[in-house]
Residue, then its C-alpha position, 0 to 999 in steps of 0.5 A: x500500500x502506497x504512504x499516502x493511501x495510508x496516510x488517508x485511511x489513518x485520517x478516515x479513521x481518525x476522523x471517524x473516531x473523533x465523530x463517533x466519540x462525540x456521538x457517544x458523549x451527547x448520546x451518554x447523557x440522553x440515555x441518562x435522561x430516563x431509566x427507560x433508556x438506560x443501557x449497561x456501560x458496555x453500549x458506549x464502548x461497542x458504541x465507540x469500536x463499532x460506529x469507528x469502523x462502520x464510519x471509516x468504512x463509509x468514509x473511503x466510499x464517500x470521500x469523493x462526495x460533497x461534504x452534505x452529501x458525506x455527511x447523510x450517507x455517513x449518519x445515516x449508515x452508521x445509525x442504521x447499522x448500529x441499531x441493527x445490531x442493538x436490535x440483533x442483542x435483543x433492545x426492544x424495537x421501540x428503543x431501537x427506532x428511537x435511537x435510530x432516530x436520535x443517532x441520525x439527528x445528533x450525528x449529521x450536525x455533528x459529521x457536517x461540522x467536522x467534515x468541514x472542518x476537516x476540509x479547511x485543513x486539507x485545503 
C-alpha cells in the first residue's frame, strides 16, 4: 500500500473516531435522561469500536462526495447499522427506532461540522 493511501485511511479513521466519540458523549447523557433508556456501560464502548469502523468504512466510499452529501450517507449508515445490531442483542424495537432516530439527528450536525472542518485543513 502506497504512504499516502495510508496516510488517508489513518485520517478516515481518525476522523471517524473523533465523530463517533462525540456521538457517544451527547448520546451518554440522553440515555441518562430516563431509566427507560438506560443501557449497561458496555453500549458506549461497542458504541465507540463499532460506529469507528462502520464510519471509516463509509468514509473511503464517500470521500469523493460533497461534504452534505458525506455527511447523510455517513449518519445515516452508521445509525442504521448500529441499531441493527442493538436490535440483533435483543433492545426492544421501540428503543431501537428511537435511537435510530436520535443517532441520525445528533450525528449529521455533528459529521457536517467536522467534515468541514476537516476540509479547511486539507485545503
Amino acid at each position: 500500500m502506497k504512504k499516502a493511501k495510508l496516510k488517508e485511511y489513518i485520517t478516515f479513521l481518525f476522523i471517524s473516531f473523533i465523530i463517533i466519540l462525540i456521538l457517544t458523549i451527547i448520546d451518554y447523557f440522553i440515555h441518562s435522561l430516563s431509566p427507560d433508556y438506560a443501557v449497561p456501560s458496555y453500549y458506549f464502548r461497542n458504541k465507540v469500536i463499532f460506529g469507528t469502523i462502520i464510519g471509516f468504512i463509509v468514509l473511503i466510499f464517500t470521500q469523493k462526495l460533497s461534504i452534505s452529501k458525506k455527511s447523510v450517507i455517513f449518519s445515516a449508515v452508521v445509525s442504521l447499522l448500529l441499531q441493527v445490531r442493538y436490535f440483533l442483542e435483543g433492545y426492544p424495537i421501540k428503543f431501537v427506532l428511537e435511537f435510530l432516530f436520535i443517532h441520525f439527528l445528533i450525528l449529521l450536525p455533528v459529521s457536517w461540522i467536522v467534515f468541514k472542518l476537516i476540509s479547511k485543513k486539507l485545503n
